[in-house]
N, C-alpha and C positions, 0 to 999 in steps of 0.2 A: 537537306538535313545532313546529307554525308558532311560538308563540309562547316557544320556548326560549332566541331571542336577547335577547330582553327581558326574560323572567327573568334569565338569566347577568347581563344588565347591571344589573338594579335589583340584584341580590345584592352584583355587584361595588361599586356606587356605595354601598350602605349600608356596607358593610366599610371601604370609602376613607374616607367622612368620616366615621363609627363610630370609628375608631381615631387619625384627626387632630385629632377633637375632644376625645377621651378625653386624650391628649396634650396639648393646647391647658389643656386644664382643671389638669393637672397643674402645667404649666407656669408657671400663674394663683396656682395653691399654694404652688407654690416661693416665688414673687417676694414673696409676703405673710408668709411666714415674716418677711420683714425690718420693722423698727419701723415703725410706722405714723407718716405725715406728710401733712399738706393740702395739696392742691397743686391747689385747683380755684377758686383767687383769678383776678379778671382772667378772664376766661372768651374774651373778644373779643383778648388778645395772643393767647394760649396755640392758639384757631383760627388765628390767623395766624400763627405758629410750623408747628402743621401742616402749613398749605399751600405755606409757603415751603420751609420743609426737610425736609420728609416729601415731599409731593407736587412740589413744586417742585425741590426737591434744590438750594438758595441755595448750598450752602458749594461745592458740586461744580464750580461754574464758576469759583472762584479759578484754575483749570485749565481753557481752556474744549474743548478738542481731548477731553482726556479726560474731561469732564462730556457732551460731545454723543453720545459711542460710550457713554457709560453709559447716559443718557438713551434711546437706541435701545433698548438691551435691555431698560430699567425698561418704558417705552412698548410696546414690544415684547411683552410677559410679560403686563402690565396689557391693552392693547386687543385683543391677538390670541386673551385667554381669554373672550374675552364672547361668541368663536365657539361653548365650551364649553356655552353655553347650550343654543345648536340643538342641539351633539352629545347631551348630554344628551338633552332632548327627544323625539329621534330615537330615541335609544335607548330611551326608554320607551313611547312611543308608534309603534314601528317604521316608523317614516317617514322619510323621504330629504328634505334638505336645506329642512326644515318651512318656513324664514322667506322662501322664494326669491318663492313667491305673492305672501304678503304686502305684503313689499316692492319686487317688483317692479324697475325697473331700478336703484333707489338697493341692491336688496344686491349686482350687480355691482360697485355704485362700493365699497361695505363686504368684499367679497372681496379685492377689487383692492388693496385699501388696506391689508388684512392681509398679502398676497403682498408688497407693497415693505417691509412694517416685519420681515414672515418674513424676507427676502432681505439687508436691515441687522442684523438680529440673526444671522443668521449668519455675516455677515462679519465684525460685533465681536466674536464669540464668539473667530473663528479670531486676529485681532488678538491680545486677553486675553490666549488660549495660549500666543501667542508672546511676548508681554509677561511672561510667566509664566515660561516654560519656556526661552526662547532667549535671549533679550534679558536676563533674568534682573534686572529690577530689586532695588536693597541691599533695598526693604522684602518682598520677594518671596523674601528667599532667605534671610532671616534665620531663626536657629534657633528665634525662639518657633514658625516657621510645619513644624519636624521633626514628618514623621509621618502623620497624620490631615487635618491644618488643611489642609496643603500639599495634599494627595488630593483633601480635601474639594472647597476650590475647582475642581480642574480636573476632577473628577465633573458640577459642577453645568454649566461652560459645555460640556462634550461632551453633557452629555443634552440642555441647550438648541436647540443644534446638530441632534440627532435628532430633536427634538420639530417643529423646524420643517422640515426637510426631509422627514417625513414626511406633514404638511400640505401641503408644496408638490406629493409625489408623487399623494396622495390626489386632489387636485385637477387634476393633470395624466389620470392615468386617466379623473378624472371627465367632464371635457371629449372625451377621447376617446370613450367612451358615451355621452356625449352626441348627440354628431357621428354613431355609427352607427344612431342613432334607437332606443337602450335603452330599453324603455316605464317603467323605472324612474327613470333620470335625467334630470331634468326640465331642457328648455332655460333657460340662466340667463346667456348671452352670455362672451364670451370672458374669462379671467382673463389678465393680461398675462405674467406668468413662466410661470405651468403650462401656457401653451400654447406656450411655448418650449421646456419639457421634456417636452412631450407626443409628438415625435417620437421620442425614445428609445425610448418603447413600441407606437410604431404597427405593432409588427410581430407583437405578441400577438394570441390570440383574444379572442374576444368575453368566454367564460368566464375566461376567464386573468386579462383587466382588470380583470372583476366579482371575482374575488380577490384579485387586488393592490391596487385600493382600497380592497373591506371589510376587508382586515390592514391596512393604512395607518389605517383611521379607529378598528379594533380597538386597536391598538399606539399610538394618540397619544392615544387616551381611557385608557386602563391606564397608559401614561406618565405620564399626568399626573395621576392618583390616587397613583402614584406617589413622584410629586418632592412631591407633597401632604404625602406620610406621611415624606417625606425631610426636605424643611424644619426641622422642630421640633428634630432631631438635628445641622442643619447651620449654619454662620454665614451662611445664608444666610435665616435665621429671620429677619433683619434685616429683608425686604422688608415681614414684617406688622408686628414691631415697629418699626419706625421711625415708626410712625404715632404709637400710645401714648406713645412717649418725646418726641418731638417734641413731644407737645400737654401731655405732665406737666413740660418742660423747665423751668430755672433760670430766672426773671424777673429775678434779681438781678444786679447788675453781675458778670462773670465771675468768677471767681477770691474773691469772697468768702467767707472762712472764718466755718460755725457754731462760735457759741461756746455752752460749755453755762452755762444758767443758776441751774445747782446751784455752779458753780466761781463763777461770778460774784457770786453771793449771798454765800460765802463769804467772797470780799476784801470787800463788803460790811459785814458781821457784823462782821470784824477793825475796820474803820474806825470805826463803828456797832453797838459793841454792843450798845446798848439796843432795838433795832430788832429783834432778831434773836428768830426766834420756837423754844420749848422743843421743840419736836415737829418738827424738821426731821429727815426719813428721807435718809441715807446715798444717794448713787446707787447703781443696781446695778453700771453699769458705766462705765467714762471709756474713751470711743471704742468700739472693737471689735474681740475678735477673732476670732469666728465671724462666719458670716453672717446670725446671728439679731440682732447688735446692729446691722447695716449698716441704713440705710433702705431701704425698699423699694423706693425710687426709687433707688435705685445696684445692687441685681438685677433692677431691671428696664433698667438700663444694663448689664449685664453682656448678659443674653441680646438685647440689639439691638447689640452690638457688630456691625462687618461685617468684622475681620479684616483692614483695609484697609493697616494699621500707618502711614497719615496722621499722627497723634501721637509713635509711634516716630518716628519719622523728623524730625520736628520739636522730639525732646526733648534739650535742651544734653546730660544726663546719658548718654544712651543717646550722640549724637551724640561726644562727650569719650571713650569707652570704657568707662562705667560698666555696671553690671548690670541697672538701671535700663532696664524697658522697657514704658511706658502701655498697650500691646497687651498684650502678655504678664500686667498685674493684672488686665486683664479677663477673659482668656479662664482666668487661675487662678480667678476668684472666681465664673464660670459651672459652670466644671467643680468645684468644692468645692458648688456649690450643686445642680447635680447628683446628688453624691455622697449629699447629705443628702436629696434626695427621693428616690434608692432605698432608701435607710435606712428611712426613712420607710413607701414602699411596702412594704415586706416587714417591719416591725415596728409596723405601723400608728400610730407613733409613733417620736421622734426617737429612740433612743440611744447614749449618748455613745462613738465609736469611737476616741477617741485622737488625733484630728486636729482641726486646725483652721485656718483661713487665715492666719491669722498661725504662721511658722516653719514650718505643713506644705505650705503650697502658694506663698504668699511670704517672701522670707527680710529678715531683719533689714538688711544690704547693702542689696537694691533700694530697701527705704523710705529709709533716710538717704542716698542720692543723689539724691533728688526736691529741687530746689530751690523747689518753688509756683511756677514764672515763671506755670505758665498756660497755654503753650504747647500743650500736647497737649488741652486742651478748646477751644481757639481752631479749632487744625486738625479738630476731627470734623464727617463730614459730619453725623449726627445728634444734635450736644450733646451725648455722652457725658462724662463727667467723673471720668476714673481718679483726678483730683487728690484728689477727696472722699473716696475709698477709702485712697487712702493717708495721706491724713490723719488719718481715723479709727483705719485700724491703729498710726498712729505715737503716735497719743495713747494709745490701750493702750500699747501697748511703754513708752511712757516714766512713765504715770501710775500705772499698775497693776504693772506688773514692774521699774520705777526702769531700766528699760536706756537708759542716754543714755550717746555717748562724754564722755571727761572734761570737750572742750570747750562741748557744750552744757551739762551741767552748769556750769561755772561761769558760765555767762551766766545761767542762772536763779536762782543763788545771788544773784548780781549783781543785778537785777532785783528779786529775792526783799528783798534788805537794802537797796540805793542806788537803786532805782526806774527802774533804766537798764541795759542793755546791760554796763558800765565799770566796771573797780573804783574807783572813784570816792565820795566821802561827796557826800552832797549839799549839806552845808555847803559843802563844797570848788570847786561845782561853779562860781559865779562867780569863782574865786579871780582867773582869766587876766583878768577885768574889773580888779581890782584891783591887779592888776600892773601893766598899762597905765597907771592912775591913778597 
């Protein structure tokens, strides 16, 4: 029986990341269903992309008030789990606050330092909410976020909120036992907040406090295997994917469109027939409309989205009252991609269910309101590029099922015959030169 806590906890830890990994792996599956592309050019940008907008979070301070209360909570999540260590540790080796020896007075400064970013992250948490819930900002309240999304978020900053006030209490007890000379809690100098909320419990027993802290460090190690296993399901997946996306991002000037080089050959061949070789294969497909023809690097954009609706918000079309909304392609072309890894898992292989991302989860509308300004991949904090997606979808729609309205139709027609935009001959085209003359 001595040693039953550390059983429960190795069982519990293999379960937690057993099943986060297993998930992670899936996750890894999905994104590769989509076409394969190189994107390991430049190696020395692409680190620097990384660090600036993954790590750094660059784009986040075009706002700086609300990139510093994000920046607490990233910082927050990130330096306050490396406590997770000792916890761990502890837990497998039933030992009490293993690194305090070690380290000596610098892990007071390293506690100390966790309690003021605990104590910022729970005040940004309660901000957010309010930001969320009260205050109710347009990108906050908009219908892509009906439902789940909307949930989701204010799940993730109330567990935040408990994760760290359960650390703060942990440590508050702790110092109390400490102070009555517990042969187990080992003197490790005062923590600056938990000894400020250490008086609330100075009125328990001795046994009382050794319970309130072991559920405190119980409940915030379970917590956090937890939010572990929540992640993968939530847009807050963002935190590990922003890394990968960031460092797989665009090198190319923003906004430039792939062309394919099967279409381009073609105008070729017309110009140049004699060039043109007997054995050219047919593309399979012009654009996309599953997510099997997407690149891989636009689902692995989909699941680093963060929900943020920064793009929304900055797109003329959504902005004007269109249907049109840069949030809303991503989180349809996550959930479509989704759909097909449960397919997948329970048919151990894709089959075709009648759906697809183009008309079943975006509709013809939102694509032709997309102007390409750009805008919504300017605004993402992690390079996200809805533009690519719907460019792609729109080249299916138009190349493979001829749906163009009348007017773009005749502009290609145009294009197609006079080499311009205009019904114009091309003979014609100096004619205004010659009128002047």
């Amino acid at each position: 029986m001595h040693y039953l806590p550390q059983i429960i906890f190795l069982v519990l830890s293999i379960a937690g990341i057993g099943i986060f990994s297993r998930k992670i792996a899936e996750i890894r599956r999905n994104i590769f269903l989509g076409k394969p592309e190189n994107l390991n050019n430049q190696p020395g940008k692409r680190i620097r992309n990384l660090l600036l907008l993954a790590l750094g979070q660059k784009k986040m301070f075009k706002n700086p008030l609300v990139a510093i209360m994000h920046l607490v909570i990233y910082a927050g999540f990130i330096i306050i789990n490396l406590e997770v260590l000792e916890i761990i540790l502890d837990g497998v080796f039933g030992t009490h606050r293993l690194f305090a020896a070690p380290l000596g007075s610098l892990y007071n400064w390293l506690i100390n330092g966790f309690e003021f970013l605990a104590v910022g992250v729970i005040a940004v948490c309660i901000m957010f909410l309010l930001r969320r819930n009260l205050i109710k900002l347009k990108r906050f309240i908009s219908k892509d976020l009906d439902g789940w999304p909307r949930s989701d978020a204010n799940y993730i900053l109330i567990t935040e909120i408990i994760l760290m006030s359960l650390f703060l209490i942990m440590n508050a007890t702790d110092q109390l036992l400490q102070a009555s000379g517990n042969e187990h809690y080992h003197i490790t100098g005062v923590f600056f907040f938990s000894q400020k909320i250490a008086p609330v419990f100075s009125g328990l027993s001795q046994s009382s406090l050794v319970i309130l802290e072991r559920s405190c460090w119980w409940f915030h190690i379970i917590g956090i295997f937890v939010f572990l296993n929540y992640l993968p399901y939530s847009k807050h997946l963002h935190i590990i994917m922003a890394f990968p996306n960031a460092y797989y991002a665009r090198l190319e000037l923003p906004g430039k469109m792939n062309n394919m080089p099967a279409v381009q050959n073609e105008v070729l061949y017309a110009i140049q027939p004699e060039i043109a070789p007997t054995d050219t294969a047919t593309p399979a497909h012009f654009g996309a409309k599953d997510v099997f023809e997407l690149s891989w690097k636009n689902l692995l954009d989909a699941y680093s989205c963060t929900e943020c609706g920064r793009c929304t918000a900055a797109c003329p079309a959504n902005i004007t009252g269109k249907l049109l909304s840069p949030r809303k392609i991503m989180m349809a072309t996550r959930d479509r991609l989704e759909e097909v890894g449960k397919n997948i898992n329970t048919h151990k292989q894709f089959l075709d269910d009648g759906k697809s991302l183009l008309h079943t989860y975006i509709s013809i509308e939102e694509l032709r309101a997309c102007t390409t300004c750009n805008a919504c991949v300017e605004q993402c904090p992690v390079s996200i590029s809805p533009l690519e997606i719907i460019l792609e979808l729109r080249r299916s729609l138009i190349m493979e099922e001829s749906n163009a309205p009348q007017e773009w139709n005749s502009t290609f027609s145009n294009i197609e015959n006079n080499f311009a935009p205009w019904k114009f001959s091309p003979d014609d085209r100096d004619q205004w030169i010659r009128d002047i003359e």
